[in-house]
N, CA, C and O of each residue as an XYZ file, in Angstrom:
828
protein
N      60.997    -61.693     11.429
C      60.736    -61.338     10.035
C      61.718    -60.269      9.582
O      61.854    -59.226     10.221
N      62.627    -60.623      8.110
C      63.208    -59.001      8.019
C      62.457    -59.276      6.752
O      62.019    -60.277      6.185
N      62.493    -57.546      6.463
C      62.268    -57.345      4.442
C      63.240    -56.703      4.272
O      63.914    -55.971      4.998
N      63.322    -57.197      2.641
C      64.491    -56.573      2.491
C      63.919    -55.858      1.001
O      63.091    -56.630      0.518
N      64.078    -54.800      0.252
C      63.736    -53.962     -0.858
C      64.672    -53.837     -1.806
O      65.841    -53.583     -1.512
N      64.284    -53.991     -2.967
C      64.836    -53.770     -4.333
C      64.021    -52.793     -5.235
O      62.805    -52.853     -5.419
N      64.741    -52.033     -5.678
C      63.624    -50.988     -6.609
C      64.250    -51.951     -8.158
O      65.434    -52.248     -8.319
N      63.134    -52.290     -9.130
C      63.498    -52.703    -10.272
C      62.593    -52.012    -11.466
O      61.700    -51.169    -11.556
N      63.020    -52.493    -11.946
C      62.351    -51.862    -13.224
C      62.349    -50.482    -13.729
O      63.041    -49.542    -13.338
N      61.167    -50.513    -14.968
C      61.693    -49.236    -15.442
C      61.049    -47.598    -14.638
O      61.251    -46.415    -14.914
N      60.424    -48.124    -13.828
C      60.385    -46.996    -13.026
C      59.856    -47.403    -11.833
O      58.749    -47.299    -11.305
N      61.299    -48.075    -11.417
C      61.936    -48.127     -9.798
C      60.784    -48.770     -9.078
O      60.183    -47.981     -8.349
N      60.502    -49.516     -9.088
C      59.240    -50.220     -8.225
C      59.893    -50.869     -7.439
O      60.936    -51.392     -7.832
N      59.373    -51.048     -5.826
C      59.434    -51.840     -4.802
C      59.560    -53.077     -4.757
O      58.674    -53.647     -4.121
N      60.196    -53.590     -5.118
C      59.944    -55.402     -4.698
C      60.463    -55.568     -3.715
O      61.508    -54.974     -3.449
N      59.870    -56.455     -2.856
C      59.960    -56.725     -1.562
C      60.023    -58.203     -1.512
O      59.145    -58.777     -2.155
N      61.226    -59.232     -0.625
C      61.488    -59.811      0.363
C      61.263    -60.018      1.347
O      62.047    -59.727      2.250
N      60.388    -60.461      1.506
C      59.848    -60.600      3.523
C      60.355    -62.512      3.906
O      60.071    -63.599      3.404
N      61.017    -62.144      4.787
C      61.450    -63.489      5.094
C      61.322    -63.847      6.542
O      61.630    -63.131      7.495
N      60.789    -65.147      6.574
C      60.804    -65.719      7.972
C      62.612    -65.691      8.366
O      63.438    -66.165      7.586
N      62.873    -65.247      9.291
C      64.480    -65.596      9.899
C      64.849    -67.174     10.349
O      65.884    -67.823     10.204
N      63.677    -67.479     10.901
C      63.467    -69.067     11.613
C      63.576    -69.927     10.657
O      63.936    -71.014     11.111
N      63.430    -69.933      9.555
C      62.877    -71.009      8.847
C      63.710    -70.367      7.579
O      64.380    -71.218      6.994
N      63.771    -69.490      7.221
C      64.557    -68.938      5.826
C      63.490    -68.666      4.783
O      63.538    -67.575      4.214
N      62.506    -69.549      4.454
C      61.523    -69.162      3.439
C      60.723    -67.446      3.582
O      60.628    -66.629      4.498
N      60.261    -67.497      2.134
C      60.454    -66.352      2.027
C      58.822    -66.172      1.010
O      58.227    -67.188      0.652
N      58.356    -64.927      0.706
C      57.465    -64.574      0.093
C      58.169    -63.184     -0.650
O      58.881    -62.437      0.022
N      57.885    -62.909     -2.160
C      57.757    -61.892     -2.526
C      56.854    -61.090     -2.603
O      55.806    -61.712     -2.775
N      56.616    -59.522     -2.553
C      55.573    -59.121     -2.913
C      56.182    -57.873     -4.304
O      57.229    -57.226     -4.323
N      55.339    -57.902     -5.065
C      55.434    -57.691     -6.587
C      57.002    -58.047     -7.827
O      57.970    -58.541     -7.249
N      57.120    -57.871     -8.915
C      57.948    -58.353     -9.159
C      58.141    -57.724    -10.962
O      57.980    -58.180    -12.094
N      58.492    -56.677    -10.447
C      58.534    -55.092    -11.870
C      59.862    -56.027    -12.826
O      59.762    -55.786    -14.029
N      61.008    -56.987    -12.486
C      62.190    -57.582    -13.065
C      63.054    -58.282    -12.559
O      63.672    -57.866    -11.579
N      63.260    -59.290    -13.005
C      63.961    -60.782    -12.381
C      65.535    -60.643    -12.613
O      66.173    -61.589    -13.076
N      66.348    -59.005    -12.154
C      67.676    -59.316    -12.756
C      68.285    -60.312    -11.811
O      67.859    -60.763    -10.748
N      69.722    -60.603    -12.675
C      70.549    -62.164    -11.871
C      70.642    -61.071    -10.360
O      70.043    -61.645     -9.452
N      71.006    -60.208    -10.064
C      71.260    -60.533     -9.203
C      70.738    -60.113     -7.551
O      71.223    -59.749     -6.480
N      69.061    -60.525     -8.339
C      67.867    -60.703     -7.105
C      67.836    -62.354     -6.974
O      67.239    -62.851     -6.019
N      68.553    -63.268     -8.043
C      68.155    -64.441     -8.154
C      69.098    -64.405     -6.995
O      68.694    -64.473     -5.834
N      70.649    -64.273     -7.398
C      71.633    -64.710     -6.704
C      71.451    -64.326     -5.409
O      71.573    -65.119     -4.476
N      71.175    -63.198     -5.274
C      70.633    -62.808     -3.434
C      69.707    -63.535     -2.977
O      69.620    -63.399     -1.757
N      68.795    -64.421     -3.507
C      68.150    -65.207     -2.691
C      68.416    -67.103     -2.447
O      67.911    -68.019     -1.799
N      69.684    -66.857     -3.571
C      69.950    -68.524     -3.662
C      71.044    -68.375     -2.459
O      71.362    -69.284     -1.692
N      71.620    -66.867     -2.449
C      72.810    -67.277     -1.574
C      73.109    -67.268     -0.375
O      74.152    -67.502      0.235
N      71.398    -66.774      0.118
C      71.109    -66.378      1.372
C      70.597    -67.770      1.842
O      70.293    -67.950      3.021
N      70.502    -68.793      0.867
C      69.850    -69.622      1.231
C      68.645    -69.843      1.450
O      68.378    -70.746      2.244
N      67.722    -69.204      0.911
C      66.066    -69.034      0.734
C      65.321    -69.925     -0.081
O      65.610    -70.348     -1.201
N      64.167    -70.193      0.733
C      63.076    -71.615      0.089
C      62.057    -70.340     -0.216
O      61.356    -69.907      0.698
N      62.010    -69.770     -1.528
C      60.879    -68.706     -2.091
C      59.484    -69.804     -2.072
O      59.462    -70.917     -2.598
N      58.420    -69.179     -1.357
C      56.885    -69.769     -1.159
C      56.084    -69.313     -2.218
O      55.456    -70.149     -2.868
N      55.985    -67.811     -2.565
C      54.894    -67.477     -3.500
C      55.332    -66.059     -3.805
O      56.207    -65.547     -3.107
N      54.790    -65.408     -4.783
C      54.501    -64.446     -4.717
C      53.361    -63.312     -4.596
O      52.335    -63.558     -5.229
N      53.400    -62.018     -3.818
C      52.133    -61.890     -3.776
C      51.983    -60.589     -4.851
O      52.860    -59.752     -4.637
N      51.055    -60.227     -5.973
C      51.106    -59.387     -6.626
C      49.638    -57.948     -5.769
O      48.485    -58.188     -5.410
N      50.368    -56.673     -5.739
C      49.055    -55.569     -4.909
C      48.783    -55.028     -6.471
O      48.760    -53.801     -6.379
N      48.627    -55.311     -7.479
C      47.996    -55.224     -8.753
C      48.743    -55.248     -9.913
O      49.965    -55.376     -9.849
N      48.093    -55.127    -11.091
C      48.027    -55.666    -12.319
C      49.100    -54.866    -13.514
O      49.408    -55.495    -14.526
N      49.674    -53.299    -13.267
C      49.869    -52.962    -13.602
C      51.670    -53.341    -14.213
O      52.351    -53.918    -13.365
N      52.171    -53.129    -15.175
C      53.143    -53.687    -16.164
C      54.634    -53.624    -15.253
O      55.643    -54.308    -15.425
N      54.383    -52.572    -14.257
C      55.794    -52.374    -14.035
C      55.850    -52.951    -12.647
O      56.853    -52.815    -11.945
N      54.742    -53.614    -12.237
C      54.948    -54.788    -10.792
C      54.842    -55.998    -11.591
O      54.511    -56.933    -10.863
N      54.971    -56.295    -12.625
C      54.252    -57.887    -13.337
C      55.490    -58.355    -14.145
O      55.679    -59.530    -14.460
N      56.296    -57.346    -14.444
C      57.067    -58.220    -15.873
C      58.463    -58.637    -15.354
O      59.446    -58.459    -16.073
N      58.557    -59.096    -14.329
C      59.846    -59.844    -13.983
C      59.435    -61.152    -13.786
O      60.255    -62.070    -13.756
N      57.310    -61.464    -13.541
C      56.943    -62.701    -12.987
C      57.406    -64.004    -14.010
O      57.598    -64.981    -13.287
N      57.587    -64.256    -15.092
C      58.210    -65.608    -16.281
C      59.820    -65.596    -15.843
O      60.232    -66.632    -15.321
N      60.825    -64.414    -16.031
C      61.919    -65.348    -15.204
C      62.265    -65.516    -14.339
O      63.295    -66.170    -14.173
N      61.331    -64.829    -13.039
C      61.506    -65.536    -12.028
C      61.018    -66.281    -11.663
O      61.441    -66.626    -10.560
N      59.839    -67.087    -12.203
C      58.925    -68.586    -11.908
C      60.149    -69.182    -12.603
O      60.789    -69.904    -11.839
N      60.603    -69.096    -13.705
C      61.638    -70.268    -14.566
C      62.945    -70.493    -12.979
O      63.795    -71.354    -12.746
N      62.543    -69.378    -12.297
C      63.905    -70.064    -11.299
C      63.023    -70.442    -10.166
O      63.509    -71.424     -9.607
N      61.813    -70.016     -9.551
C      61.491    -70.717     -7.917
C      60.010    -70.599     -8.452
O      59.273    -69.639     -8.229
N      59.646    -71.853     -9.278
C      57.904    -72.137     -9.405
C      57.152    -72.175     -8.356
O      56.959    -73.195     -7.695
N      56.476    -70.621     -8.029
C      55.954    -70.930     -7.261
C      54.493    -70.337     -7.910
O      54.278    -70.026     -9.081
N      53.269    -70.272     -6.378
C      52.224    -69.530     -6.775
C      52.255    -68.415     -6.790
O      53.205    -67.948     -6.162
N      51.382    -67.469     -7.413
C      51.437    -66.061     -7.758
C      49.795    -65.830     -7.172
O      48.621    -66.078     -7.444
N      50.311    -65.441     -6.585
C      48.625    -64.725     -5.587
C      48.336    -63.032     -6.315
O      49.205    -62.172     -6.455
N      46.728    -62.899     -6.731
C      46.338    -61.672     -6.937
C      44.701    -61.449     -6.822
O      43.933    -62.375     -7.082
N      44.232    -60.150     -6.414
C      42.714    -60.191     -6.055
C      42.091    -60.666     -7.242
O      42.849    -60.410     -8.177
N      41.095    -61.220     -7.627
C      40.690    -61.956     -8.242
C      39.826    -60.846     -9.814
O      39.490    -61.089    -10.973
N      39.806    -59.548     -8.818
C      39.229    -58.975     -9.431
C      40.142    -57.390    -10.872
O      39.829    -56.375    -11.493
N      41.468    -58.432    -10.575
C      42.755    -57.574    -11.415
C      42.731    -58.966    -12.785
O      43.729    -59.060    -13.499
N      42.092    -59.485    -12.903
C      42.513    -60.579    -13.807
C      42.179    -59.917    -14.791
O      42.444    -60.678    -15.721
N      41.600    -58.622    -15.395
C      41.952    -58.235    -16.407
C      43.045    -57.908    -16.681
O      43.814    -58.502    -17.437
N      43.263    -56.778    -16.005
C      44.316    -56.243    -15.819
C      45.602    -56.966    -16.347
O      46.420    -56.786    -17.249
N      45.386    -57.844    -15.376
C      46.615    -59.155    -15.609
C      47.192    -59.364    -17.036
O      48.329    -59.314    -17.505
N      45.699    -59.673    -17.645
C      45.919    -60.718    -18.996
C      45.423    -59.829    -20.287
O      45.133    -60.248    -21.408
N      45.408    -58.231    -19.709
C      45.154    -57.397    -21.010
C      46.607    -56.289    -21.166
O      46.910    -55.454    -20.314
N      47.214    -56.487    -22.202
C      48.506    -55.642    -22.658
C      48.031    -54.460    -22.286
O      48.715    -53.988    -21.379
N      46.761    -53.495    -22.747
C      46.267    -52.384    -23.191
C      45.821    -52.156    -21.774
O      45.911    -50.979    -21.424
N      45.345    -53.027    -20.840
C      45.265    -52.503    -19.263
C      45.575    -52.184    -18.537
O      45.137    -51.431    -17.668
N      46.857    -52.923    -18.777
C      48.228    -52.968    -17.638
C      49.299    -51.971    -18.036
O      50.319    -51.659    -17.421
N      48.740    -51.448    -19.451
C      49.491    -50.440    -19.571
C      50.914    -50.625    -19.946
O      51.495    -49.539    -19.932
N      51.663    -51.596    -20.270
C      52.686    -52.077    -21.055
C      52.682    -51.982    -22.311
O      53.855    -51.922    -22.681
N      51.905    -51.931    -23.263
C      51.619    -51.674    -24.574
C      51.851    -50.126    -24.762
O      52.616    -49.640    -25.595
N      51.114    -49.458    -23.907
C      51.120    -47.920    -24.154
C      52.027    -46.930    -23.715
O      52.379    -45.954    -24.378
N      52.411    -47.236    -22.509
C      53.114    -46.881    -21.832
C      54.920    -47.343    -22.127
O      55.931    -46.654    -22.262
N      54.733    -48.470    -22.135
C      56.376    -49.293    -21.966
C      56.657    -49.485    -23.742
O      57.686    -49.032    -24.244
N      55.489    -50.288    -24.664
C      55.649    -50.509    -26.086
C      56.440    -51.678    -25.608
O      57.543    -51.909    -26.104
N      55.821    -52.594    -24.462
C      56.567    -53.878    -25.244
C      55.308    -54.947    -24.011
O      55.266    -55.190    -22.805
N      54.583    -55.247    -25.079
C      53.318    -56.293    -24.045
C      53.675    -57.171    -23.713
O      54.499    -57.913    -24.246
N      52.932    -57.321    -22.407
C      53.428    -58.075    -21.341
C      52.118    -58.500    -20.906
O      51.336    -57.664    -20.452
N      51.702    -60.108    -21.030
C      50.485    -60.351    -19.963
C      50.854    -61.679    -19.108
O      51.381    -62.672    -19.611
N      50.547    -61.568    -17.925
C      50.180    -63.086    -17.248
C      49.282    -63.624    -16.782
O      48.523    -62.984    -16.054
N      49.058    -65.001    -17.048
C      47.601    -65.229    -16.794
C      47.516    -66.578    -15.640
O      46.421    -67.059    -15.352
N      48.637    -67.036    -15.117
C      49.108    -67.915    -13.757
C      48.868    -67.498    -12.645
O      49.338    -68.080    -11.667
N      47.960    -66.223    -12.496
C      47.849    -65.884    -10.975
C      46.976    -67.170    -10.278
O      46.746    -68.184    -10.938
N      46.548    -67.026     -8.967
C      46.301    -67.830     -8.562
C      45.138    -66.623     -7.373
O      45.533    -66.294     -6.254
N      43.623    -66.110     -8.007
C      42.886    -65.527     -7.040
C      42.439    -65.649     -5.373
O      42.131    -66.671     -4.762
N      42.504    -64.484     -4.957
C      42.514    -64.015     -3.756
C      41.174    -63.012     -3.384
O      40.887    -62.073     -4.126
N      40.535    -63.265     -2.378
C      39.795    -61.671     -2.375
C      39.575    -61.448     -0.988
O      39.517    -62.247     -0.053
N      39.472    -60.313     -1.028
C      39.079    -59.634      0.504
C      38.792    -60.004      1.490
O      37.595    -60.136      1.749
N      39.680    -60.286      2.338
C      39.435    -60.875      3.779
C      40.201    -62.411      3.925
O      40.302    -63.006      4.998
N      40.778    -62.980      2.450
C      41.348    -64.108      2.761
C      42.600    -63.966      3.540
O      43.311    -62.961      3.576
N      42.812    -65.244      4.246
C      44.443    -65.177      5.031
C      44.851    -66.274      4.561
O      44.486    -67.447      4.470
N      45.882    -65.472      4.222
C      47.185    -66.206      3.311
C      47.875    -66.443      4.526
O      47.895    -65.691      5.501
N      48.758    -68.157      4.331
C      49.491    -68.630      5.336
C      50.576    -69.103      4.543
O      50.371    -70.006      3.732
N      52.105    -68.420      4.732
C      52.936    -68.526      3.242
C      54.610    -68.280      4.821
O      54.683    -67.552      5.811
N      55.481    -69.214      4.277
C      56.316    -69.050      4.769
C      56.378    -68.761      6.723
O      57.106    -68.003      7.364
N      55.431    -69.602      7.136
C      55.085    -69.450      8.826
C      54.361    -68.306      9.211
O      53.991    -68.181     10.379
N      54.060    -67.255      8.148
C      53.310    -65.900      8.319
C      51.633    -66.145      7.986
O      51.000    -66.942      7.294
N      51.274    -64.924      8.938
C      49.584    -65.033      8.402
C      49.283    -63.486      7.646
O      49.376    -62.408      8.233
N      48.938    -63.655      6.337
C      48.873    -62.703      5.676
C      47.632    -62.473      5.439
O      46.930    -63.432      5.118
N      46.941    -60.906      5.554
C      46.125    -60.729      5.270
C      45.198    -60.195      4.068
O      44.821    -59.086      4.447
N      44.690    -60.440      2.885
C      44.422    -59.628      1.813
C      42.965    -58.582      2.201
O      41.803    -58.871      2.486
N      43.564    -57.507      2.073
C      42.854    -56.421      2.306
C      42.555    -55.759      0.847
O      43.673    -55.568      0.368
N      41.690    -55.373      0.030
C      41.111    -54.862     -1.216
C      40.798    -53.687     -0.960
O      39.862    -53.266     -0.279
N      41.664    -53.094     -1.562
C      41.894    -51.679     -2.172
C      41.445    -50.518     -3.276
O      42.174    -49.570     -3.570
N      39.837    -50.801     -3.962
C      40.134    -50.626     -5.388
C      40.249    -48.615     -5.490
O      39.834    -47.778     -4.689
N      40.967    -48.442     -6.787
C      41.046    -47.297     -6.588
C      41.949    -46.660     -7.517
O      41.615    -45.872     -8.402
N      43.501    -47.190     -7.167
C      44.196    -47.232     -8.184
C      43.902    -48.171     -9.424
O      43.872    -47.898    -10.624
N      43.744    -49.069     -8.920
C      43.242    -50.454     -9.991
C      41.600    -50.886     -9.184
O      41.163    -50.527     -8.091
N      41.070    -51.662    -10.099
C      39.801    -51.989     -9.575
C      40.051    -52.915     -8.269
O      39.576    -52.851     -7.135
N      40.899    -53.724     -8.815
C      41.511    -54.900     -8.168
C      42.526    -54.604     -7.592
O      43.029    -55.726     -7.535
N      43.345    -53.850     -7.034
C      44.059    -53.459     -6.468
C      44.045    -53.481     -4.854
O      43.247    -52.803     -4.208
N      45.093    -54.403     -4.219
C      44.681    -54.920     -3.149
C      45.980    -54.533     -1.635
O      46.732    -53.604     -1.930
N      46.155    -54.958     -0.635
C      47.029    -54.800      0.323
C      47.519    -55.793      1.052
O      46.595    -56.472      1.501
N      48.449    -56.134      1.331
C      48.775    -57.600      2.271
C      48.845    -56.828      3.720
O      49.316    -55.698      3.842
N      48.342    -57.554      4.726
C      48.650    -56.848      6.167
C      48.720    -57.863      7.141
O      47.783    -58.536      7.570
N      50.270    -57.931      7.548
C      51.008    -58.898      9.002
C      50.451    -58.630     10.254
O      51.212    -57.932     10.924
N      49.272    -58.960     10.898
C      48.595    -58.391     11.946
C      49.910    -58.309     12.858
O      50.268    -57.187     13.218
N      50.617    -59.379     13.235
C      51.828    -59.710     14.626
C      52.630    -58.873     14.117
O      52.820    -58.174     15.112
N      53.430    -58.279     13.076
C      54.229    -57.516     12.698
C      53.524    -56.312     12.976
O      54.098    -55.470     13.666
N      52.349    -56.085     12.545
C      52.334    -54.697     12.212
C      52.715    -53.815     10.737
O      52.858    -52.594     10.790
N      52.834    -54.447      9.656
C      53.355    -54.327      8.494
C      51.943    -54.557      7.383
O      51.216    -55.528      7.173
N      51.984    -53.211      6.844
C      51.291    -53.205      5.408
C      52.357    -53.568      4.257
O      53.575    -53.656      4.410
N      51.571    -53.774      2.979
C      52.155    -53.339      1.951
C      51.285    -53.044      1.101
O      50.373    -53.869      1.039
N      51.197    -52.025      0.291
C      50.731    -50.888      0.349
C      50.152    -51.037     -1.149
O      48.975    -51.143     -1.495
N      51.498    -51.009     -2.056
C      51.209    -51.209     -3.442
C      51.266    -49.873     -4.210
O      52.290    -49.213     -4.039
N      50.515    -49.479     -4.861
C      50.119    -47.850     -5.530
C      48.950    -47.303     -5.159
O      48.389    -46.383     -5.754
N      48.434    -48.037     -3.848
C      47.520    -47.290     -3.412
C      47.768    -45.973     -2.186
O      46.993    -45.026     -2.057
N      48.752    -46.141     -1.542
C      49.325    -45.405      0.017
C      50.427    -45.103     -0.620
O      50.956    -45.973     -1.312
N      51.005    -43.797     -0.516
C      52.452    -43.519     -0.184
C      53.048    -42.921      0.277
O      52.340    -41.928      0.445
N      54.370    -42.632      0.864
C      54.630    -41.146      1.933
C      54.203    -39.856      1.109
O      54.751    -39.382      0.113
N      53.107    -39.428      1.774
C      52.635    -38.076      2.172
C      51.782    -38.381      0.770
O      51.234    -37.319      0.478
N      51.501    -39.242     -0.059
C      51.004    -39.194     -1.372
C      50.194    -40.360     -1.934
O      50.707    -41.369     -1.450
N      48.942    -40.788     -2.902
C      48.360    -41.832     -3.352
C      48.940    -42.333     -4.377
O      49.991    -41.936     -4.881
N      48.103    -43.449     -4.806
C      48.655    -43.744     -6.641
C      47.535    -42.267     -7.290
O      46.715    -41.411     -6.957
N      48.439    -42.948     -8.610
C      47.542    -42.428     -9.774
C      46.297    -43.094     -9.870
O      46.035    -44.208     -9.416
N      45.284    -42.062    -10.714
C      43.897    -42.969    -11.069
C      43.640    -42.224    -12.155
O      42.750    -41.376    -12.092
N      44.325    -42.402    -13.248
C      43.956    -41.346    -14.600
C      44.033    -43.330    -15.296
O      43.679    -43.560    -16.452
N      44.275    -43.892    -14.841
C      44.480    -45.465    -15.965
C      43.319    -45.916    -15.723
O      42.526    -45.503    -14.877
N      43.161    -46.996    -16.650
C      42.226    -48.046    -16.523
C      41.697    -48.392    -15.335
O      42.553    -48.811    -14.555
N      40.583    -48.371    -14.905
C      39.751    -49.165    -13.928
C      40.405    -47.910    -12.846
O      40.282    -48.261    -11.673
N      40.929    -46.819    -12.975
C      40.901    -46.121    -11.435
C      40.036    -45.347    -11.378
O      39.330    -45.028    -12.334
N      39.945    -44.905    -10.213
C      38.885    -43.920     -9.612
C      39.526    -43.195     -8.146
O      39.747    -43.932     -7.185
N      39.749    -41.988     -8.073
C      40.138    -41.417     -7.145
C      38.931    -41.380     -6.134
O      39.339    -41.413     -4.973
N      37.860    -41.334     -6.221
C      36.860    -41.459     -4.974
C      37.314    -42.669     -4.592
O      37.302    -42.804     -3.369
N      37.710    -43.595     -5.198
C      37.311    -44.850     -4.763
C      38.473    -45.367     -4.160
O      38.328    -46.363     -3.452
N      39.877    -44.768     -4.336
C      41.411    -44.461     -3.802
C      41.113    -43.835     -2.361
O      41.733    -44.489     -1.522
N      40.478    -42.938     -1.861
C      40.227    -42.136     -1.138
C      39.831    -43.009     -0.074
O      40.433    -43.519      0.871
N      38.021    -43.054     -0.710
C      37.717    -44.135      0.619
C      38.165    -45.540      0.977
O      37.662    -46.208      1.881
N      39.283    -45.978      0.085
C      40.029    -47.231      0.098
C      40.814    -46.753      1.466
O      40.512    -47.175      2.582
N      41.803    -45.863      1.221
C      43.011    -45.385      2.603
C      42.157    -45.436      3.862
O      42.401    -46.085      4.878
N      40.800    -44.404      3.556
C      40.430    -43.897      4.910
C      39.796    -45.126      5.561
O      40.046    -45.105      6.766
N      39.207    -45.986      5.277
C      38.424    -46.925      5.423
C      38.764    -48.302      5.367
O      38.096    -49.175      5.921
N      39.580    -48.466      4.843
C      40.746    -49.712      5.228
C      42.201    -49.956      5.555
O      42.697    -50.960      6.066
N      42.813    -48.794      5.143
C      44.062    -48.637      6.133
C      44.605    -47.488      6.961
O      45.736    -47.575      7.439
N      43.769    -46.300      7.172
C      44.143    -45.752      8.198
C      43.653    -46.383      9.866
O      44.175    -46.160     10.959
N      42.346    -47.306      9.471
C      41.797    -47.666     10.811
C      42.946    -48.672     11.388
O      42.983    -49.185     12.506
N      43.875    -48.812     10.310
C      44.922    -49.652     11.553
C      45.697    -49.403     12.524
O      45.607    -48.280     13.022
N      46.552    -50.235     13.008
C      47.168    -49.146     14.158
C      47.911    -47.797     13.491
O      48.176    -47.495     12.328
N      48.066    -47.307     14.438
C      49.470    -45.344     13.686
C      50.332    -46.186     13.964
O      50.593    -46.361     12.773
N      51.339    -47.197     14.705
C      52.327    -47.862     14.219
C      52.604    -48.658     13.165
O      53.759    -48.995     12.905
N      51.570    -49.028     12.463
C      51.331    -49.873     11.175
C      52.624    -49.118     10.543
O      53.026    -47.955     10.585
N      53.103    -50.349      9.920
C      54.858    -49.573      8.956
C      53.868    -50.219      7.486
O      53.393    -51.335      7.276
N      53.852    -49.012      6.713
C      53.577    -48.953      5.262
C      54.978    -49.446      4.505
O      56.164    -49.195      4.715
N      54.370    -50.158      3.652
C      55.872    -50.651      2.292
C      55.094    -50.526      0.766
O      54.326    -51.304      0.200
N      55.561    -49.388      0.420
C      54.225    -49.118     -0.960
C      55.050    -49.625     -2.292
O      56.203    -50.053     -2.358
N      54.274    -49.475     -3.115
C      55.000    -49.768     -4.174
C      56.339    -48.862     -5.241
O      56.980    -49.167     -6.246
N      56.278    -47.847     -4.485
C      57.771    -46.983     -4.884
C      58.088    -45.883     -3.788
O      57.323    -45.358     -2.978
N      59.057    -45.746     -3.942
C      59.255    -44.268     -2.783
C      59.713    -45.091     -1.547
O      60.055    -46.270     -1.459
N      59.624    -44.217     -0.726
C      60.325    -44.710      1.076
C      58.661    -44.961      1.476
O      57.552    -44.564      1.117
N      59.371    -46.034      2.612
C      58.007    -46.238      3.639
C      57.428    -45.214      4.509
O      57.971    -44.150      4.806
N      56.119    -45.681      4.946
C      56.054    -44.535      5.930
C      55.203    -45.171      7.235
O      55.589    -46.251      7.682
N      54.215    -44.598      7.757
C      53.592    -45.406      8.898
C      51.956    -45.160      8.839
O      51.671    -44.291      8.015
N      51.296    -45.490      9.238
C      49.865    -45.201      8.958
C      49.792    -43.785     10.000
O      49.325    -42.759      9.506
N      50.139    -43.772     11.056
C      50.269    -42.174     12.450
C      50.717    -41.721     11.053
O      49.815    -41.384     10.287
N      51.462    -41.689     10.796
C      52.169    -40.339      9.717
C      51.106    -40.016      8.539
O      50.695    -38.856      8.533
N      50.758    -40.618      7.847
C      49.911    -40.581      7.336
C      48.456    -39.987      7.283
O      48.005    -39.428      6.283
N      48.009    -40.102      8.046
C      47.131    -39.350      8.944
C      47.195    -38.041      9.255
O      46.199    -37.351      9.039
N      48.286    -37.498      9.777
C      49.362    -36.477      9.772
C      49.375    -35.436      8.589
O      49.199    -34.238      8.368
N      49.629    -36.396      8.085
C      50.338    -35.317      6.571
C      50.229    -35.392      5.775
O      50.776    -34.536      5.080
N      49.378    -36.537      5.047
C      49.063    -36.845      3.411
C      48.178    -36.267      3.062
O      47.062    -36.553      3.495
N      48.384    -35.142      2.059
C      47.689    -33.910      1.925
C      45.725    -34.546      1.066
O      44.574    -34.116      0.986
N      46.371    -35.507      0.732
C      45.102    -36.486     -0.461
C      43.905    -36.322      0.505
O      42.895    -35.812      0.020
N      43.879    -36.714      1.906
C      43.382    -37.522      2.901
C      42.496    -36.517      3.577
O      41.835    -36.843      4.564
């Protein structure tokens, strides 16, 4: 498996590449802007894109998803319980925040505990709510790999001043569903550098 990271959008979000090496196909996880030349890095690598997976609803992981389905139609996976989020301008915070609305309503629901089988990988959806109600985690048991979203980040959480958050509910999300993983667990959040769940534990002052 490698990933590979792109910060896009208007404030630098994570998109992530995780690709089988064996096989070339590939999964995204979130998708803040479709510039050419995330397209061209994946046509030229030779990549069969499977799906994408969205860790929530908010404007600046969502608004690259229309031109990049117009290039690799695929499914768009999200917890079932962000579909507001999704399909409300005023939720997702693109209206208020950005001033230019943005909704999608093609996800394709997921919830807690399903395993996603996408590109030879077994993915796990782990539900997060906290930052978002619906706000969720993918986790590669054989890797060892989270992704994280705006809920985990080095040494720091998401926000919960928006719609549908709740910092209690951020809190016992980390402690209670992703610190119990391994301390080698490699975190991939939705902005910033990675970190590890041991580190975390360590030093994230939230916690």
């Amino acid at each position: 498996m490698k990933i590979e990271r792109f910060v896009l959008g208007p404030v630098g979000t994570n998109c992530y590449i995780v690709r089988n090496e064996d096989t070339m196909e590939c999964f995204i996880v979130d998708m803040a802007a479709c510039p050419p030349e995330l397209v061209s890095h994946i046509k030229n690598a030779g990549m069969t894109v499977r799906a994408v997976l969205l860790t929530h609803g908010h404007f600046d992981h969502i608004m690259g998803l229309d031109r990049f389905l117009e290039e690799f139609p695929v499914p768009v996976y999200a917890c079932g319980a962000e579909k507001e989020l999704l399909e409300n301008a005023q939720m997702n915070s693109s209206s208020g925040m950005l001033g230019q609305p943005y909704t999608f309503t093609g996800a394709q629901f997921v919830k807690d505990g399903d395993l996603l089988q996408i590109a030879g990988m077994k993915i796990q959806v782990i539900q997060t709510p906290g930052h978002t109600i619906g706000g969720c985690c993918y986790y590669i048991a054989e890797e060892k790999v989270l992704f994280s979203g705006d809920t985990l980040f080095r040494a720091s959480v998401g926000r919960t001043d928006l719609p549908t958050g709740s910092m209690g509910a951020l809190v016992r999300s980390v402690k209670d569903r992703i610190l119990v993983l391994p301390d080698e667990t490699r975190v991939y959040p939705g902005h910033m550098e990675e970190t590890t769940v041991g580190y975390e534990k360590k030093y994230n002052p939230f916690l």
